[in-house]
C-alpha positions, -999 to +999 in steps of 0.1 A: +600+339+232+628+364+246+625+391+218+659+408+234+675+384+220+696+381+188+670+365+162+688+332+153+659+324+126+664+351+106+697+338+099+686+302+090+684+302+048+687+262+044+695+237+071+730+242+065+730+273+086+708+253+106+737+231+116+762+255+121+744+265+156+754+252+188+726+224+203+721+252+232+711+274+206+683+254+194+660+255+220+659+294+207+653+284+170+624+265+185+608+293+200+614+318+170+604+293+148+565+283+169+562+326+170+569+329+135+538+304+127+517+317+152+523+348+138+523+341+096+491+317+100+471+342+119+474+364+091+474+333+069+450+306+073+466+271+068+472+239+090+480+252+122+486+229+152+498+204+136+531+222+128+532+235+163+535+204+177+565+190+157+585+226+160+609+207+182+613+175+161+612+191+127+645+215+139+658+184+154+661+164+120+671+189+101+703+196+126+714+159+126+705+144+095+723+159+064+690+168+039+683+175+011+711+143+007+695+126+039+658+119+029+625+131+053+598+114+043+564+132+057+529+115+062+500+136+051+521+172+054+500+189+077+531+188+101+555+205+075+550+239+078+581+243+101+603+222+077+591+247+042+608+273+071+638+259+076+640+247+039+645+281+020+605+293+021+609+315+049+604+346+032+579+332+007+557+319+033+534+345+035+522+333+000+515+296+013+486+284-004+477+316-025+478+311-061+504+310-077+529+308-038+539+281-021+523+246-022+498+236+010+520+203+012+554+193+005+561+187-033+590+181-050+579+200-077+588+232-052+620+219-032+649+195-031+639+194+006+603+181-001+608+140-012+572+134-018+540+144-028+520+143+003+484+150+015+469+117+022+481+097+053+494+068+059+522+065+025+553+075+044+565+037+059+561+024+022+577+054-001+606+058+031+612+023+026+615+022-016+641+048-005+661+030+021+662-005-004+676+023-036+705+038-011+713+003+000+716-013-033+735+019-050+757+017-020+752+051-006+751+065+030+719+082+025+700+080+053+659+077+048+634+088+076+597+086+075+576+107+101+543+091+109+515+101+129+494+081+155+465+088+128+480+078+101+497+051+116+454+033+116+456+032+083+465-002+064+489+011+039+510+019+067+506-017+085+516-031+051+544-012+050+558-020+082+550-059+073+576-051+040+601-030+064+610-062+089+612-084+059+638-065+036+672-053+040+668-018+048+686+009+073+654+030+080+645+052+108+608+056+113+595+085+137+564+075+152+550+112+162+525+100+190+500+129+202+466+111+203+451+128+174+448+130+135+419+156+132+397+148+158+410+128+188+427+096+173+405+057+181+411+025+181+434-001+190+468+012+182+461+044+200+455+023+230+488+002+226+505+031+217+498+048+252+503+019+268+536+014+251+572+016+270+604-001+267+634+006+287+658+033+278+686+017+296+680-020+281+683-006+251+715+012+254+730-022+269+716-040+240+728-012+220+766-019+234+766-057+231+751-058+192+780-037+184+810-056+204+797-090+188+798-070+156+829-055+156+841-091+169+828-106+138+804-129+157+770-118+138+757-129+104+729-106+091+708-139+103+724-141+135+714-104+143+682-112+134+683-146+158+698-125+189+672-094+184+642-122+185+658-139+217+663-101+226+625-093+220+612-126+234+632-117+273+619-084+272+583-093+261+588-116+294+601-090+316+578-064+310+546-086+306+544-067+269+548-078+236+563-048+212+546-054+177+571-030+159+603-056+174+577-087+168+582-072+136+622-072+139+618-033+139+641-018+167+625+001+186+633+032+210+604+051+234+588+067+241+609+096+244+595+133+250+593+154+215+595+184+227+627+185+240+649+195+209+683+184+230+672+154+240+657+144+207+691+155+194+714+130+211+686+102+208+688+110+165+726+109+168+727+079+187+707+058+162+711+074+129+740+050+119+727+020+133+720-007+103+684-024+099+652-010+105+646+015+139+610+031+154+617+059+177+582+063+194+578+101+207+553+118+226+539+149+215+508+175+218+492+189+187+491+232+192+525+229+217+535+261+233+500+277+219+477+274+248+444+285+226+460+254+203+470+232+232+429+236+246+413+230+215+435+214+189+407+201+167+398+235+161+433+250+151+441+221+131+428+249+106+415+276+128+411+302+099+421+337+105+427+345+142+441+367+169+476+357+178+475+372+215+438+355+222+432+330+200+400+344+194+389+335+153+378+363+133+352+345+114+336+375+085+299+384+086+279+354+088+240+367+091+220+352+069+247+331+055+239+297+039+247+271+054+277+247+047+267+213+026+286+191+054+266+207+080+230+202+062+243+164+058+247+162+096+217+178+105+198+159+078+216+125+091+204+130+125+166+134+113+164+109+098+182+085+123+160+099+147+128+083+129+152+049+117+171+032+140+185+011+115+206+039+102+240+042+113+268+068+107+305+057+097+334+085+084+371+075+086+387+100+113+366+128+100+338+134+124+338+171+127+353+171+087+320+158+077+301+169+104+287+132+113+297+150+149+261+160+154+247+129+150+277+111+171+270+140+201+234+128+202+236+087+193+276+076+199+266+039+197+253+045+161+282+065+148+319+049+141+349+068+137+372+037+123+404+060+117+422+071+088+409+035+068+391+047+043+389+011+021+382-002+062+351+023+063+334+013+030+338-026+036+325-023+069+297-008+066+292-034+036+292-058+066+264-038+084+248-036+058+247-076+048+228-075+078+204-058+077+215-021+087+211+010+068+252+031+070+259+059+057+295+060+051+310+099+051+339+101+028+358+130+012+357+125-025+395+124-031+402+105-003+371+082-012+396+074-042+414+051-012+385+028-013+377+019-050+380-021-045+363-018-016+331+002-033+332-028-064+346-056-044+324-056-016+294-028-018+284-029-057+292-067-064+264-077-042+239-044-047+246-040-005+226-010+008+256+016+014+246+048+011+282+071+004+282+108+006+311+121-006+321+152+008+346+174-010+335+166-042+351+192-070+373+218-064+383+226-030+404+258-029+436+259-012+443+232-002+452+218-040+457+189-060+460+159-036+426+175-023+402+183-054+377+159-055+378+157-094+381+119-104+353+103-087+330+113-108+344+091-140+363+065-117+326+055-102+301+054-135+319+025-148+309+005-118+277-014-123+246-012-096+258+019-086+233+052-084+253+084-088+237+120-083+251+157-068+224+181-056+222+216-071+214+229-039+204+222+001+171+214-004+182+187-028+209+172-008+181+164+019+159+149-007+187+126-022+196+115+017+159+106+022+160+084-017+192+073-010+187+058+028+147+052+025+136+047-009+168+025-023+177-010-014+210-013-036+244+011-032+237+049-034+263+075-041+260+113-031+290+140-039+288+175-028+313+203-025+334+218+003+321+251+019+286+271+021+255+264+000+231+291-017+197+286+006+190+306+038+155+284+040+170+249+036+147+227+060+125+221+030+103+188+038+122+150+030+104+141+001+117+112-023+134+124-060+125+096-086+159+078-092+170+091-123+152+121-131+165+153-139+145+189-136+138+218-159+157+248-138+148+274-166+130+274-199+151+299-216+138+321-242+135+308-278+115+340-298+140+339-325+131+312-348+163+319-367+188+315-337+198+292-323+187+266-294+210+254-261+198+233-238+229+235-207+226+205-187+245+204-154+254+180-126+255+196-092+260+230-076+276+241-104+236+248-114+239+280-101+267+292-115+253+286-149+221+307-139+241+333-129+258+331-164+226+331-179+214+357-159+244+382-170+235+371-207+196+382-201+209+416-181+228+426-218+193+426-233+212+414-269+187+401-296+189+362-294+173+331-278+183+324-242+195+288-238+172+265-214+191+248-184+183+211-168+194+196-139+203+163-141+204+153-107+216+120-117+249+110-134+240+070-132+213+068-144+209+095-164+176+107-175+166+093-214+135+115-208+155+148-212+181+138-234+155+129-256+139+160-258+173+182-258+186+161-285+153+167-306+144+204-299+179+220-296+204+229-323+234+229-292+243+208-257+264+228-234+279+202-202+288+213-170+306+194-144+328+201-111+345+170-123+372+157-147+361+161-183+373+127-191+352+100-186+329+121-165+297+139-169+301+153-203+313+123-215+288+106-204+260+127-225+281+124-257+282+086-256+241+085-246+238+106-280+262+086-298+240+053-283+213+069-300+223+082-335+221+116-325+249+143-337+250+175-323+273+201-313+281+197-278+307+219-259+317+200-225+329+223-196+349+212-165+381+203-152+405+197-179+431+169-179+457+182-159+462+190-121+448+220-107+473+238-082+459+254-050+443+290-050+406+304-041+376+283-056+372+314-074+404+315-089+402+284-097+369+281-115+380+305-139+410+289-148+389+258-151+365+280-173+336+269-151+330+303-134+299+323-142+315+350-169+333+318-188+300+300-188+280+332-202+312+334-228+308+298-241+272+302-240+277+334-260+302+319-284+275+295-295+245+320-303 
């Protein structure tokens, strides 16, 4: 970036002053714009290289295309950063996912600009395409453009989409956004195809010229086009030995062109922003452009953390004698185990180094699969592997696990198939917000028969539920744990089995006041340890009254009669708490076992309550759930 020159970002509000630039002058916005994110999102953790590599494309778009009127549709929203910038967040984007600032994904909750809610991949072809069919029948000029990545283009919501988009009258543009990676490096066959992909720039300008004489001539029906684009297709497929599945598709298509060439990219928007039907322009990118530590090692600055803009270098805080993260004791648990069964294989969808399945995959690739962002794909095929006679553990994030319900009735529970799915992610996750808390799965799965559900409070009992789950189970196993670092130093206890629906007596409490009253607190995961630290603040006040006991119940499905029993006998109150959605989860599930049972008691259910929760710290967040440790010790407190 030349800094002696005039700043031209600085005087960019909306994309209307945007367009008032000459196309020389963008190549400077470009630059100015990949500083100002290197520069905010050092400072400012958030999804880094992603943005850098669509500077170009993102300032291109917003120059030809007239939005908010004009609709950008973005996959996923890891890319967006640039367009929040350009889009009236400038000087608000220091507060990007802080409580209370600016959302980690687009939302139209925030901005005109921002058409959809987006943090899951693969959605923009189908919600781009409801867009184009509502401008075409109210008879507008709007003009509708979905940006997809390679990644997300492996998923099958998108492939259905584009099945829908040849097949209905629609003037779409979809931007294919090709840089051979989602997270980790991007597999299977449409990255392959995609690389292999070209189609001649000058054939298409001819073809370009001859559609529109025999237009303007009056020689084309809307059938006709579609007859002379299929003879069109079916000459080129012979000419170049190829055939294009987006044009088998009667989707036009244009590529590869180079993305980072904002000029370029201009004239090729212009050219075939006004053409009718559907259009793919294929373009060629690199995740991290124009940030060499980004451009070496994009899987790391996908979200890099805190870092130093001039080396790259991460400044990670004091980690001695930290715990460990839960996704990194699955991975190093997976691999111990796989080590001593070779029936056990490892599947994740595009999330390798997510879920940390990567240490397993560095030592035995042939027993790990990476099947792309296809999360319903994963489940179902390792339901296939497991039909015979296999043993996978499928590695899903808990809100994106919400992709795959069918698939974990349809074809893991219906036939009691050994799948054993650890849900990572599970609960709140912090900044990243509502399209990433991993809040439902907890009462979306206990409806679904043969199922085992459980959550370890800690490490120790993540390994042990991994060694039930995979060696002591023959029927569908389901594990959830959160995002981020666990509470044990000395983890590597030994594998030993947990019986399958037993809970554990964390603390007795203290009950010397026959007068008082009893609580039992049963909890269902990490969430464990919050509540002793609650009860630990109560016991450090020294007041005169009982001190409520606290189980874990390991298991939500099934859940242990042997401690409900007693608690429901012995204790005058039931305190719940869950990382999960107080409807239909946890809680709920206690007050229908009592209610099965002709027991009535006072229970008080904590978790998330029924509404979204926006993006901030875990710690903010818990207490605005109510589930930190001071709102815990105040319920518990309210009820003595």
């Amino acid at each position: 970036m030349n800094h002696n020159k005039e700043s031209l970002l600085s005087t960019i509000e909306y994309p209307s002053d945007l367009r008032k630039l000459s196309i020389k002058q963008l190549p400077q916005v470009c630059d100015e714009l990949r500083q100002f994110l290197i520069d905010e999102l050092s400072r400012n953790p958030g999804h880094f290289a992603s943005s850098l590599g669509v500077v170009e494309l993102t300032v291109a778009l917003h120059y030809v295309f007239n939005t908010p009127e004009d609709r950008i549709v973005w996959d996923v929203g890891h890319q967006a950063y640039g367009h929040k910038i350009l889009t009236g967040r400038r000087e608000k984007f220091h507060t990007n996912r802080h409580l209370g600032g600016i959302k980690p994904f687009p939302s139209p909750q925030e901005s005109e600009y921002d058409t959809t809610t987006c943090g899951h991949a693969s959605v923009s072809i189908s919600a781009a395409l409801g867009m184009a069919v509502a401008a075409k029948r109210e008879g507008t000029n709007r003009h509708v453009v979905a940006v997809i990545g390679d990644g997300a283009m492996s998923g099958g919501l998108a492939f259905e989409g584009l099945n829908n988009v040849g097949c209905t009258p629609n003037n779409m543009l979809i931007i294919l956004n090709d840089n051979n990676m989602s997270i980790d490096h991007a597999v299977g066959g449409m990255k392959d195809y995609l690389h292999q992909l070209h189609t001649s720039s000058t054939y298409n300008r001819l073809r370009n010229k001859v559609a529109q004489k025999l237009t303007s001539w009056g020689w084309l029906s809307d059938k006709g086009k579609k007859r002379i684009i299929r003879l069109n297709n079916s000459i080129k497929s012979f000419i170049h030995n190829q055939q294009n599945v987006f044009e088998g598709m009667d989707i036009r298509y244009f590529g590869p062109h180079d993305g980072h060439d904002v000029i370029s990219l201009v004239y090729t928007l212009q050219s075939i922003k006004d053409m009718t039907g559907p259009r793919l322009l294929h373009i060629h990118t690199q995740k991290g452009h124009g940030y060499q530590p980004a451009e070496d090692n994009p899987t790391v600055f996908h979200a890099p953390g805190k870092f130093d803009p001039e080396t790259g270098e991460q400044i990670k805080g004091n980690a001695t004698d930290m715990p460990p993260r839960y996704q990194d004791v699955f991975g190093e648990t997976l691999l111990e185990l796989a080590r001593k069964n070779n029936r056990i294989v490892g599947v994740t969808p595009a999330m390798p180094t997510g879920c940390s399945m990567n240490i397993m995959m560095r030592e035995m690739p042939d027993r790990c699969f990476d099947v792309g962002i296809a999360e319903g794909h994963a489940v179902t095929f390792s339901a296939g592997m497991a039909k015979d006679g296999l043993i996978p553990v499928c590695n899903i994030y808990s809100s994106f696990a919400q992709r795959a319900y069918d698939n974990i009735i349809h074809d893991v529970a219906l036939s009691r198939l050994h799948v054993v799915m650890c849900l990572d992610r599970a609960g709140i996750v912090g900044e990243d917000g509502p399209t990433h808390h991993g809040v439902f799965d907890l009462p979306s799965l206990r409806t679904v028969p043969n199922l085992t559900i459980a959550s370890p409070m800690n490490e120790a009992e993540l390994r042990r539920l991994m060694y039930t789950a995979i060696e002591k189970q023959d029927g569908p196993f389901v594990i959830r744990y959160p995002r981020g670092n666990g509470v044990m130093t000395d983890w590597r206890c030994p594998l030993e089995a947990v019986e399958i629906g037993k809970g554990r007596l964390v603390s007795e409490g203290k009950h010397t006041f026959k007068y008082k009253p009893k609580i039992a607190i049963l909890t269902l995961g990490p969430l464990g340890n919050v509540v002793q630290d609650a009860i630990a603040k109560i016991a450090e006040e020294g007041k005169n009254m009982n001190l409520p006991a606290h189980y874990d119940m390991r298991f939500l499905k099934p859940l242990d009669n042997t401690i409900l029993e007693k608690v429901a006998q012995e204790y005058d109150y039931i305190i719940t708490v869950e990382d999960g959605a107080l409807n239909g989860g946890f809680g709920s599930a206690v007050l229908e076992w009592l209610a099965d049972h002709n027991y009535t008691k006072l229970v008080t259910r904590l978790g998330i309550p029924d509404k979204f929760i926006e993006h901030g710290s875990p710690a903010e967040l818990y207490r605005i759930c109510g589930i930190d440790a001071e709102s815990i010790a105040k319920a518990i407190l309210a009820e003595l």
